[in-house]
C-alpha positions as CSV (number, residue, x, y, z in Angstrom):
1,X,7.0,-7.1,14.8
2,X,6.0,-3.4,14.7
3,X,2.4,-2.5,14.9
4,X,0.5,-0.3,12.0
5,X,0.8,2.7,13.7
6,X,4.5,2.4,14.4
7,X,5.3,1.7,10.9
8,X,3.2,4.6,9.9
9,X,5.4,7.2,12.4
10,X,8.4,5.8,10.8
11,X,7.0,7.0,7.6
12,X,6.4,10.6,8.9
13,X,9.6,10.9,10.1
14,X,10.9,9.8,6.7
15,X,8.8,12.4,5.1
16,X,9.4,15.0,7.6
17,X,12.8,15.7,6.6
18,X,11.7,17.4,3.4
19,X,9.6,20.7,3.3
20,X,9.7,20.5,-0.9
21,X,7.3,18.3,-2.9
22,X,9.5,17.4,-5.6
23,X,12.0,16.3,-2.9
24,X,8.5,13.7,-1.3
25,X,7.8,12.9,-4.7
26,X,12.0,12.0,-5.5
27,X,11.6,9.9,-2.1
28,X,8.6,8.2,-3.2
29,X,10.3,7.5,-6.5
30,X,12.9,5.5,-5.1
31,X,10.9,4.0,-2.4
32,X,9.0,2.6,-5.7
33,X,12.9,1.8,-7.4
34,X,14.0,-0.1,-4.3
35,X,11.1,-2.5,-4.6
36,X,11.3,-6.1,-5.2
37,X,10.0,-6.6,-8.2
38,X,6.9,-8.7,-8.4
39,X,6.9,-12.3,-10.3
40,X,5.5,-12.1,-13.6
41,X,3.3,-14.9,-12.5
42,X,1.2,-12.4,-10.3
43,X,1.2,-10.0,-13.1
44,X,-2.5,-10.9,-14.0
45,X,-5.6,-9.6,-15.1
46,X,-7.1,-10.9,-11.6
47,X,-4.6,-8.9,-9.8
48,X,-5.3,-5.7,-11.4
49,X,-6.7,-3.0,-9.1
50,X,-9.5,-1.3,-11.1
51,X,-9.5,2.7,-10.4
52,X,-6.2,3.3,-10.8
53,X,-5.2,5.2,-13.7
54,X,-1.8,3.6,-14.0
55,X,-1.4,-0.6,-13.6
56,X,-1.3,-1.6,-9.8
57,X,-1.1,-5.2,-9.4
58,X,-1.8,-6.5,-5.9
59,X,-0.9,-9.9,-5.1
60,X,-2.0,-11.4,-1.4
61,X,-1.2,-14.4,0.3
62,X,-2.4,-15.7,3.8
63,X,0.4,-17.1,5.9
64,X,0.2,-18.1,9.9
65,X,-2.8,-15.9,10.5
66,X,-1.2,-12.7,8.8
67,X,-1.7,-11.4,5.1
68,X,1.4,-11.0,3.4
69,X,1.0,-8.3,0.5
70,X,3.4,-7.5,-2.4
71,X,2.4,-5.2,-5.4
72,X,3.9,-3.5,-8.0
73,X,2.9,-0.6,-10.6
74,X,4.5,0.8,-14.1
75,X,4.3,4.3,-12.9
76,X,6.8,5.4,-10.9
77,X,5.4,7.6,-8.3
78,X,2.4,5.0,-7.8
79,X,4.9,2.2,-7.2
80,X,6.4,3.8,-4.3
81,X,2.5,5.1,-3.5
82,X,2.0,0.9,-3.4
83,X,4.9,0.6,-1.5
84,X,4.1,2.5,1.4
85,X,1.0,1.3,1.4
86,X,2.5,-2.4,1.6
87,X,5.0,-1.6,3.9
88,X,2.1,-0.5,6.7
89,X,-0.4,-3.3,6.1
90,X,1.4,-6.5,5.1
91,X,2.3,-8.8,7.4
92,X,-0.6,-8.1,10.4
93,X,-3.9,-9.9,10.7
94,X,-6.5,-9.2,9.3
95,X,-8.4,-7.6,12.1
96,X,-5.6,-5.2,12.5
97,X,-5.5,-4.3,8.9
98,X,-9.6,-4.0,8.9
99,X,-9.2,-1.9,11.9
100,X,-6.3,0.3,11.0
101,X,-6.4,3.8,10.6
102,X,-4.1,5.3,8.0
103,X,-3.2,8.8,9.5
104,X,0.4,8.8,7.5
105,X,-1.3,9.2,3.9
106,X,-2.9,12.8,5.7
107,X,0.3,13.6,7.7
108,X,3.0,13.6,5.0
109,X,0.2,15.6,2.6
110,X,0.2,12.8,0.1
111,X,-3.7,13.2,-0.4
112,X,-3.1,17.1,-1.2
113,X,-0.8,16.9,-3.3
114,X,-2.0,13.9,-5.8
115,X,-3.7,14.2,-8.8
116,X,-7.4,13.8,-8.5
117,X,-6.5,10.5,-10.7
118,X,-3.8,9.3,-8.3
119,X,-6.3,9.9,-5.4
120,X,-8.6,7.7,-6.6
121,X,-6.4,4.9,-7.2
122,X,-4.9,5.3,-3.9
123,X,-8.4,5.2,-2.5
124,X,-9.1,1.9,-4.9
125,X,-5.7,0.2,-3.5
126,X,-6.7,0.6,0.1
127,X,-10.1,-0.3,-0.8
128,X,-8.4,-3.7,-2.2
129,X,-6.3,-4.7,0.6
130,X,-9.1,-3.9,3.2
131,X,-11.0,-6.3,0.9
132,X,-8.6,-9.0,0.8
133,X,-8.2,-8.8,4.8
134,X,-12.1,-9.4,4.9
135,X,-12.1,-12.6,2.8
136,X,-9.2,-13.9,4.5
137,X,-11.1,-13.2,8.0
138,X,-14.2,-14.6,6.8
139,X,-11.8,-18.0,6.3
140,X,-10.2,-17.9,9.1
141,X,-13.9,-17.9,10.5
142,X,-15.2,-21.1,8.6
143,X,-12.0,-22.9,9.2
């Protein structure tokens, strides 16, 4: 399994290729298009990630130690925005997803060149999967 940090280099190099922003934002878009779509039974109000300006929903399950993530969004640049996001944190512990550092949003400019909007709901996304990582720690703790 590849660590955070590899799977955020990957991601660099994916954006490096392209010095245009409507070229990232075209890979974003079908990052976001090649995504399995998520079950309309995690499609709920209790998934919904507040702050975002579009509908993120953000469904996480706890299996063998390691939070498995899987999200989905009706906006098309946010969906591949949740993608990446996805890609980097699902499937480690939650330690390393508590402790991660996500240099790849800075590297590949995505902060810079989202909407003030977009940025917050990036922001609110993280925010949620840092969150879910905690509760599923403090679990693991009482268990």
């Amino acid at each position: 399994m590849e660590t955070i940090n590899e799977v955020q280099d990957e991601i660099i190099e994916e954006f490096s290729g392209f010095d245009d922003w409507m070229d990232k934002y075209q890979l974003l878009i079908d990052m976001g298009s090649g995504q399995e779509p998520l079950p309309e039974e995690y499609k709920t109000e209790q998934n919904l990630i507040d702050g975002c300006q579009s509908r993120v929903w953000l469904q996480a399950d706890y299996r063998e130690g390691r939070v498995v993530f899987r999200a989905e969004s009706d906006a098309l640049i946010v969906k591949g925005i949740v993608d990446l996001l996805v890609r980097v944190l699902s499937g480690h512990t939650p330690q390393e997803i508590l402790d991660a550092d996500l240099y790849f949003i800075d590297r590949i400019g995505l902060k810079e060149h989202l909407s003030p909007t977009r940025s917050n709901g990036l922001v609110a996304m993280l925010k949620q999967m840092k969150m879910y990582a905690l509760a599923f720690k403090a679990k693991e703790e009482t268990t």
